[in-house]
N, C-alpha and C positions, 0 to 999 in steps of 0.2 A: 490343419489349424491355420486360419488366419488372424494377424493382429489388428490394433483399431486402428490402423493405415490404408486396412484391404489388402497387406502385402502376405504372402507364406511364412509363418513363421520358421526360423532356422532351426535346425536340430541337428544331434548324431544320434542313429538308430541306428540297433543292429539286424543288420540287412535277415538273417536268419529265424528272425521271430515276425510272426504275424502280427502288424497293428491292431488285429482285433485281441491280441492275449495283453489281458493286461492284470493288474493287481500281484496277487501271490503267485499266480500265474506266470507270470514276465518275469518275476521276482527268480522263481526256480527257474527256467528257460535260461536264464545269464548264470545263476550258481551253481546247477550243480551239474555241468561240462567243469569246470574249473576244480569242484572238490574233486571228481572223478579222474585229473590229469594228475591232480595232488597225491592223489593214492596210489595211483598207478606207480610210483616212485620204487615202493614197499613190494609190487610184483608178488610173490609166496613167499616173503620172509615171514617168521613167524614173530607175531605180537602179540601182547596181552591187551586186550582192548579195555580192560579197567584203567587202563595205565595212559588213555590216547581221550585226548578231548578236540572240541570244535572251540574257536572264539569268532563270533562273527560278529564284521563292524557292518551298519543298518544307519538309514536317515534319519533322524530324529522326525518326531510331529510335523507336519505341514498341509497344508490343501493339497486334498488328492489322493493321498495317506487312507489305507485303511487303516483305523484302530487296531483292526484284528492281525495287521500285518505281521508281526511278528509272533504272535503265537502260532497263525497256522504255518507261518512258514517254518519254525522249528517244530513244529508236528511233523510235517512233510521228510525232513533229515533226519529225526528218532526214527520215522517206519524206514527209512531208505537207508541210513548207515549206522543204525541201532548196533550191529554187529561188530561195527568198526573203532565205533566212535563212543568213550561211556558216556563222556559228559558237551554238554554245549551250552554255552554263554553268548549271551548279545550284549554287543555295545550300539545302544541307539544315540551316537554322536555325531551324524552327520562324517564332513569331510576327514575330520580327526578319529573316525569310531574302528579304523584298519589299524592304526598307530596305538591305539587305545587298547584294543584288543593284545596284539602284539608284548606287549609293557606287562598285562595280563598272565599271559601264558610265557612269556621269559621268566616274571618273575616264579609262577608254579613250577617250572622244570627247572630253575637252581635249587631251588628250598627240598627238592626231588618227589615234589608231589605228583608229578608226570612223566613221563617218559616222550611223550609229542606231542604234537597240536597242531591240526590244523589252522590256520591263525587265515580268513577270509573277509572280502566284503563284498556287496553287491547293493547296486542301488539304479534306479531309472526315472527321469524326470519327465518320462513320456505318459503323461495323464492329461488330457484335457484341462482338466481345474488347475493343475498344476501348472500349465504353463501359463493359462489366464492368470495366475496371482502373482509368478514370476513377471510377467509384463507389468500388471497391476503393481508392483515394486519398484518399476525400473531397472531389473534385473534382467532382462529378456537381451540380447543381442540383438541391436537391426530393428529393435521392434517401435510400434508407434508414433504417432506422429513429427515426433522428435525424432527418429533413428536412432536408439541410444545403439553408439557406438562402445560405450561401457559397460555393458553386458556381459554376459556368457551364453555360450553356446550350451545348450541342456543336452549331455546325454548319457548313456546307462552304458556297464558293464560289471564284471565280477573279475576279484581276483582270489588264488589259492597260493597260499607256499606252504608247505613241509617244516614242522620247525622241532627238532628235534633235538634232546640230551647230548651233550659229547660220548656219554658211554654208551648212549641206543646209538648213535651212528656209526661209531667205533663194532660194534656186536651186529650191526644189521648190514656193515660194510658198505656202508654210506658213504661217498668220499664228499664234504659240506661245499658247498658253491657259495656259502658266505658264513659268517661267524657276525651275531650281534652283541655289537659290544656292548650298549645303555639305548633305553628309550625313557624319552624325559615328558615330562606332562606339566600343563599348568594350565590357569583359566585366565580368562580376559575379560573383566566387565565390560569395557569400552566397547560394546557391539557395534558393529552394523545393525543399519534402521533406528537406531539409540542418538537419543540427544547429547553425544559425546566424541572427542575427538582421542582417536585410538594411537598411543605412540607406539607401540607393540612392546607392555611391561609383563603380559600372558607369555609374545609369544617368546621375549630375550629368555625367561625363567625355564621353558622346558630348552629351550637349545643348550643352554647354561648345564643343567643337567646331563643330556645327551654326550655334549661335546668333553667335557670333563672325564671322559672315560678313554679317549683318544692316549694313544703314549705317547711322552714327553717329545714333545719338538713335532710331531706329526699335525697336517693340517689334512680336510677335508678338499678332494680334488675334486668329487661329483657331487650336484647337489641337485635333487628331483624335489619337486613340491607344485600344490597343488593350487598355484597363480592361476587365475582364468581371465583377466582383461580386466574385471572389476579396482578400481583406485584401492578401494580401503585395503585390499588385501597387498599391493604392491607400497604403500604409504606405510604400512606394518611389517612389513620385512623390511622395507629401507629402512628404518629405526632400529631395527632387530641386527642386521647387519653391520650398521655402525657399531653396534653392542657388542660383536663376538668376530671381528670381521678379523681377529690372528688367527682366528681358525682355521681360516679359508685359504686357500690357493688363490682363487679369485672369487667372491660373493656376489659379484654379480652376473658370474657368467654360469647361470642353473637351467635348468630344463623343466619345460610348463608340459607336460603333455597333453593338459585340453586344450593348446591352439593343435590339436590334430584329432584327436577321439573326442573333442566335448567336457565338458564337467562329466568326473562319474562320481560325483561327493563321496561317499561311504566306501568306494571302490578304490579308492585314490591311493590307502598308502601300502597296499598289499600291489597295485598292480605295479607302484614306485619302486618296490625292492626289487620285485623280478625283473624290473628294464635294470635295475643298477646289476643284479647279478648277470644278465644274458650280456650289457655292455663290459664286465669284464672277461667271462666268457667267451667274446668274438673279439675281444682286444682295441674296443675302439671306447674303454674307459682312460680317462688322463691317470689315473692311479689308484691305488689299492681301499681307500675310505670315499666310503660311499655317505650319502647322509638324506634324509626325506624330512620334510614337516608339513605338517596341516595344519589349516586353520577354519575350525566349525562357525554358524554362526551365534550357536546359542553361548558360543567362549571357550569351549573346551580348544587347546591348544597343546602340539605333541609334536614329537620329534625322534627321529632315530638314526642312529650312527653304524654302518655296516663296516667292517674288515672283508672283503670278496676274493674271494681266490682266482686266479689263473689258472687254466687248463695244463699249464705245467708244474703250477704250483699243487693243483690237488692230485696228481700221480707221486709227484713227490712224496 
């Protein structure tokens, strides 16, 4: 792909998938390696699969976009984990639609309408049209004759976790790699591409939420979210931040992961929790709460607050 400079357009692609697959195609190729690491957890324990659902967070509309996108791709996981899996839900919320999902299936397995969830997303912005309307926005990294240097990098992946009842982990001898404490949700009309100036009142409401669930005196040490270079989203947390900044340890020292993998929008807050669980896992988390947010651009706006265990602390 070139942009209207003449230059390559930048991306992150996964080296592993053929640039000719693309659609629903590309779509399973990034997710279901990740449902399948997800399962692998359960090994032959025995489960009731009535009892075990999917949430999967999906792009919302855009150029590029099949309409049909998500119905075939949950036809694709009914024939493949039909057996595993009773039920499966989509969240088409973009960036925010892995947090969204999350919130979802937390709330089904206290109320004990489930027993698990695989709680996923996957997304890729490697579509021809898609990146012409990404430049076409001003959204493109590096791209035209400007070089907007406020861009994002476009690119695609899938994530999976495991998310399970206290009593089915306790019964399938689970030892948990994190406990979620609240995941908070709110909306933001003050879009991006909107004739409006966003102080981030969407995104202070669900952190407000989230954070509310921490005990007393405890603050948040890690904080993953899904910043990509673009202002509105950095102008929107620094508002946000002033908002809830007792929280924090320190609020502005977070981790962007698309200055290394790309945007992966819809993937963003599923592959967030497992970098905060593997960071405290290898012991190179600053301390025990973990925290992720998104921000879509259609407004949807989400947050979630992790407790993460220690390799000592879950033998304990």
């Amino acid at each position: 792909m070139i942009d209207t400079a003449g230059e390559p357009m930048r991306a992150a692609i996964a080296p592993w998938i053929d640039i000719g697959v693309t659609g629903a195609d590309r779509f399973e190729a990034l997710l279901f390696p990740a449902i399948d690491e997800a399962l692998e957890t359960l090994g032959e324990r025995s489960t009731d699969p009535r009892r075990w659902a999917l949430a999967l967070g999906l792009p919302s509309a855009r150029p590029g976009l099949a309409e049909t996108l998500t119905s075939d791709l949950l036809a694709r996981i009914r024939e493949r984990y039909g057996r595993a899996l009773q039920g499966v839900a989509a969240f088409e919320n973009g960036h925010a639609a892995g947090l969204l999902g999350l919130r979802a299936a937390t709330a089904k397995l206290r109320s004990g309408g489930l027993d698990g969830c695989i709680v996923a997303g996957v997304d890729s912005w490697i579509e021809p049209e898609t990146l012409e309307w990404l430049e076409q926005c001003d959204q493109l990294h590096g791209a035209g004759p400007l070089n907007n240097a406020w861009g994002f990098i476009p690119g695609e992946g899938a994530g999976a976790l495991l998310l399970v009842s206290e009593g089915m982990a306790s019964s399938l001898d689970l030892p948990p790699l994190a406990r979620v404490l609240a995941v908070g949700a709110s909306h933001e009309p003050k879009r991006i591409k909107t004739e409006t100036v966003c102080i981030g009142e969407g995104l202070t409401a669900a952190f407000r939420e989230a954070l509310a669930a921490l005990p007393p005196g405890a603050q948040v040490s890690d904080i993953y979210c899904d910043m990509n270079g673009e202002p509105y989203r950095a102008d929107e947390f620094g508002f946000t931040a002033l908002r809830t900044k007792e929280h924090f340890e320190s609020a502005s020292d977070f981790i962007a992961p698309a200055d290394t993998w790309g945007d992966v929008s819809a993937a963003s807050g599923p592959l967030h929790l497992v970098l905060a669980c593997a960071a405290a896992q290898k012991h190179y988390a600053r301390g025990p709460y973990a925290f992720a947010w998104a921000s879509a651009e259609m407004g949807e706006r989400a947050a979630a607050v992790l407790a993460c265990a220690t390799p000592a602390a879950r033998r304990a």
